[in-house]
FITI-210323 format. One record per residue (C-alpha): residue in three letters; y, z, x; residue number from 1. Coordinates in steps of 0.05 Angstrom, whole numbers. Layout:
// FITI-210323
  code   north      up    east  pos
   ALA       Y       Z       X  NUM
...
***
This chain:
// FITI-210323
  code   north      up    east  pos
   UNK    -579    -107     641    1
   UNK    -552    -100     569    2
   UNK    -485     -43     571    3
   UNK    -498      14     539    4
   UNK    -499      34     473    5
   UNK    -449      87     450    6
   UNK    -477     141     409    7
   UNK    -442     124     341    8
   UNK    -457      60     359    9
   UNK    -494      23     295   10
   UNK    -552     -32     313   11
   UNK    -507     -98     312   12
   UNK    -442     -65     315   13
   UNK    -389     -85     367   14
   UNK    -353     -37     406   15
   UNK    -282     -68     384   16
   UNK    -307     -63     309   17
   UNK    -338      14     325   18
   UNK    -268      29     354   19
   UNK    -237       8     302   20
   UNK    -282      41     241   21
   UNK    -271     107     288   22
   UNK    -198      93     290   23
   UNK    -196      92     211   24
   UNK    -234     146     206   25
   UNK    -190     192     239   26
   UNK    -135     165     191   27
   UNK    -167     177     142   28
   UNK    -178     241     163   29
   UNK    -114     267     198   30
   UNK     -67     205     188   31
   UNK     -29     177     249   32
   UNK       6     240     282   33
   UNK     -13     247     353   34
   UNK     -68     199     360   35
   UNK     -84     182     434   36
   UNK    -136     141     457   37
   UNK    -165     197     500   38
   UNK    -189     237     424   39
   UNK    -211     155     402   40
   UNK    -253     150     446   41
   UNK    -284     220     447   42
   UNK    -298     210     372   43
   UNK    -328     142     393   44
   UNK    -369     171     447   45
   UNK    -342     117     507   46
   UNK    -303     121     561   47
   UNK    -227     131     554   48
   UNK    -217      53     593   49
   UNK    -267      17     539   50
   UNK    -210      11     490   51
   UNK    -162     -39     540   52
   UNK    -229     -82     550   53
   UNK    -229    -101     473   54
   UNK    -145     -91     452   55
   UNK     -87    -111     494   56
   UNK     -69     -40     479   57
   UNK     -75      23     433   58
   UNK     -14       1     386   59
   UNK     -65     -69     366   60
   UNK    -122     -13     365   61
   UNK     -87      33     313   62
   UNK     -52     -22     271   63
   UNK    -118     -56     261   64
   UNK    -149      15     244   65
   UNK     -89      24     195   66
   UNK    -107     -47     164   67
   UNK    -168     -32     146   68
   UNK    -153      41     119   69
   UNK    -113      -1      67   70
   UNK    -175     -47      46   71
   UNK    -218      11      49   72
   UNK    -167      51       2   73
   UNK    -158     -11     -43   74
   UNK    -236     -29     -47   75
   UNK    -237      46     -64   76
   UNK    -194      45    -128   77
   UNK    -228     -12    -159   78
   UNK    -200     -81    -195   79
   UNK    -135     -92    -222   80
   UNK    -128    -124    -291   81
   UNK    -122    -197    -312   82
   UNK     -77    -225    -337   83
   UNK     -93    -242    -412   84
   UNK    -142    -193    -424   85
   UNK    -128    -120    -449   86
   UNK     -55    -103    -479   87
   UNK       3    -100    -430   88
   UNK      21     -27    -432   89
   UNK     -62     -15    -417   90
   UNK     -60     -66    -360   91
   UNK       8     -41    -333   92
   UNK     -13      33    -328   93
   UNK     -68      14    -294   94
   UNK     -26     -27    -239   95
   UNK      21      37    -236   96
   UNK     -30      91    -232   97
   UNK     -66      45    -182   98
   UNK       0      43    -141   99
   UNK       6     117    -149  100
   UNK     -54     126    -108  101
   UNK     -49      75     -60  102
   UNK      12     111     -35  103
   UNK     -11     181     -43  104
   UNK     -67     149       6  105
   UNK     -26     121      54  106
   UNK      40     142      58  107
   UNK      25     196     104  108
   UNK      -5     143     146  109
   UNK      57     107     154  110
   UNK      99     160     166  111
   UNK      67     187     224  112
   UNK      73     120     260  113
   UNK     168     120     243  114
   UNK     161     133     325  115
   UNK     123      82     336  116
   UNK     157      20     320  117
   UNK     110     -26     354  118
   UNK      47      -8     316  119
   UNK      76     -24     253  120
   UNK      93     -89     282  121
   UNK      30    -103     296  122
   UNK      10     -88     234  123
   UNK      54    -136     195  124
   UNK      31    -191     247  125
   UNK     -38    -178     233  126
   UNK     -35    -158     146  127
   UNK     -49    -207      88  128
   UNK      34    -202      54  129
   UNK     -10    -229      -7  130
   UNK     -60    -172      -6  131
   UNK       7    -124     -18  132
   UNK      -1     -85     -86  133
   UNK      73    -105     -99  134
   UNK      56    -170     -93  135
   UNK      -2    -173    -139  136
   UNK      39    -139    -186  137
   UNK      88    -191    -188  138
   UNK      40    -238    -185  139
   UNK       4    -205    -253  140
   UNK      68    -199    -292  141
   UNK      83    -272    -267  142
   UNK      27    -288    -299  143
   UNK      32    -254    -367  144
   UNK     102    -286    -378  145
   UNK      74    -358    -361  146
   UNK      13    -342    -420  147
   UNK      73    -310    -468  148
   UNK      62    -243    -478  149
   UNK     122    -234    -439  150
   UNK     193    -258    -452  151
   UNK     205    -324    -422  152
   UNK     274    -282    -383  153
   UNK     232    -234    -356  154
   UNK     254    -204    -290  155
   UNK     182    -191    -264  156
   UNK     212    -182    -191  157
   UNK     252    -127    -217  158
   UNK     203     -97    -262  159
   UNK     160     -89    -203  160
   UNK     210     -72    -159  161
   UNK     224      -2    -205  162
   UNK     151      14    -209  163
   UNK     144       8    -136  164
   UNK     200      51    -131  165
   UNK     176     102    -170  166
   UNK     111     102    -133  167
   UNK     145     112     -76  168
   UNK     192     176     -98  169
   UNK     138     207    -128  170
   UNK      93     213     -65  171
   UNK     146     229     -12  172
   UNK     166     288     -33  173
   UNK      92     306     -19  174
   UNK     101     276      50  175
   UNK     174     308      64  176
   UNK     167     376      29  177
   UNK     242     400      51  178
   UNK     262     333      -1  179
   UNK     295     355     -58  180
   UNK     237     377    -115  181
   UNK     216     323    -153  182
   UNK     190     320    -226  183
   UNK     170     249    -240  184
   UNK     165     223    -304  185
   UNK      98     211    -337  186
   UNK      61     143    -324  187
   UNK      61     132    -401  188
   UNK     136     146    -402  189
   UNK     158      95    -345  190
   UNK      97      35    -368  191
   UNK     135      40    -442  192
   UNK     218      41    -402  193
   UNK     194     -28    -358  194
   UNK     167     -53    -416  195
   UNK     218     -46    -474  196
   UNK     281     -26    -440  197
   UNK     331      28    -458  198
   UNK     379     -17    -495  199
   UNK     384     -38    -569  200
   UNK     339     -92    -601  201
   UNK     396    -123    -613  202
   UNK     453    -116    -569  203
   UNK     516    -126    -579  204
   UNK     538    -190    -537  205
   UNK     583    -175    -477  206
   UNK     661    -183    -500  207
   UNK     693    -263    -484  208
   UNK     731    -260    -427  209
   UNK     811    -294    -439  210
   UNK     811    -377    -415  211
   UNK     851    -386    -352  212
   UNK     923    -406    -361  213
***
C-alpha cells in the first residue's frame, strides 16, 4: 500500500522536494525568524516526524529552502548583460540595480538565521560559489576588460567589491532600522564613480622617493 499523499502534495512531487518548496515559501513569506518544523509541517499538511525521514535534520531542511529562495529570487529578476553588447554604464546599472534587489530580497533571510550558525553552513556546503551575483559580476567586468572596453589595469575585483558594498548598506538599514539613517546615492551616480573615478584624467605622478645611501 502506497503512503499517503499530503494535501499540498502535487501529482509526482516528493515529499523532500514538497518540504522544501513549503520551506521557501514561508521565507518568502516571513523570512527565517522562528521557523520550527512543527509550523513546516503544518503548512505541508504531514506529520511533524516526516521531515527527519527525508533531512538529517531541520538546519539541511531550511538551508536547502534558503537555496532555492535565491534561484527563485534570481530567475525572478531576469538575465544579466553580456559582455560586449549594450554600453558599459547600461550593462553596469543593470548588474547594480539587479544586486539591489537581490539583497532587498534576501537579506532579511539571512539575518534571521545570525543564531543559527549551522544552517548557514549548510548552506555554503550545499550553494553554487559561481552562481553568487558578486561573482558574475566579476566575472562580467572580467570579461569586458579582456574584449577592451575596459582599461587593461582595471581592478574589476575592486570595482565589484564597492558595488557590492553599496548593495549591501543600502538594504540594511531597512533590515536594522535603529542603524544610523541612510541616504544612498543614486544608481546613476555610483555606475558613473566605478566607472571613471574621482581623480584627474591626468594625474599628477606620485613624487620619486630619495635612492638609499
Amino acid at each position: 500500500m502506497s503512503p499517503r499523499k499530503a494535501a499540498a502534495q502535487r501529482d509526482g512531487q516528493s515529499l523532500h522536494d514538497l518540504l522544501v518548496e513549503t520551506a521557501q515559501k514561508m521565507i518568502a513569506a516571513h523570512g527565517t525568524t522562528g521557523m520550527t518544523v512543527r509550523e513546516i509541517a503544518r503548512m505541508a499538511g504531514v506529520a511533524d516526524g516526516v521531515l527527519y525521514n527525508h533531512f538529517s535534520d531541520k538546519e539541511e531542511l531550511v538551508a536547502r529552502a534558503l537555496l532555492e529562495h535565491v534561484r527563485a529570487t534570481e530567475a525572478e529578476l531576469g538575465e544579466l548583460p553580456v559582455a560586449g553588447e549594450g554600453t558599459l554604464t547600461g550593462n553596469l546599472r543593470r548588474h547594480v540595480e539587479f544586486g539591489l534587489a537581490l539583497h532587498k530580497a534576501l537579506v532579511p533571510a539571512f539575518s534571521g538565521l545570525v543564531a543559527q550558525p549551522r544552517v548557514l553552513e549548510r548552506f555554503a556546503e550545499i550553494s553554487e560559489r559561481s552562481g553568487y551575483w558578486r561573482d558574475r559580476l566579476v566575472a562580467y567586468l572580467e570579461a569586458e576588460r579582456a574584449l577592451g572596453r575596459l582599461r587593461v589595469e582595471s581592478e574589476v575585483d575592486a570595482t565589484a567589491a564597492m558595488l557590492v558594498g553599496y548593495c549591501h548598506a543600502s538594504v540594511l538599514t531597512t533590515v536594522f532600522p535603529h542603524t544610523a539613517p541612510l541616504d544612498p546615492p543614486p544608481v546613476n551616480a555610483v555606475v558613473t564613480a566605478a566607472l571613471h573615478g574621482i581623480a584627474p584624467q591626468d594625474p599628477e605622478p606620485p613624487p620619486e622617493t630619495a635612492a638609499d645611501g
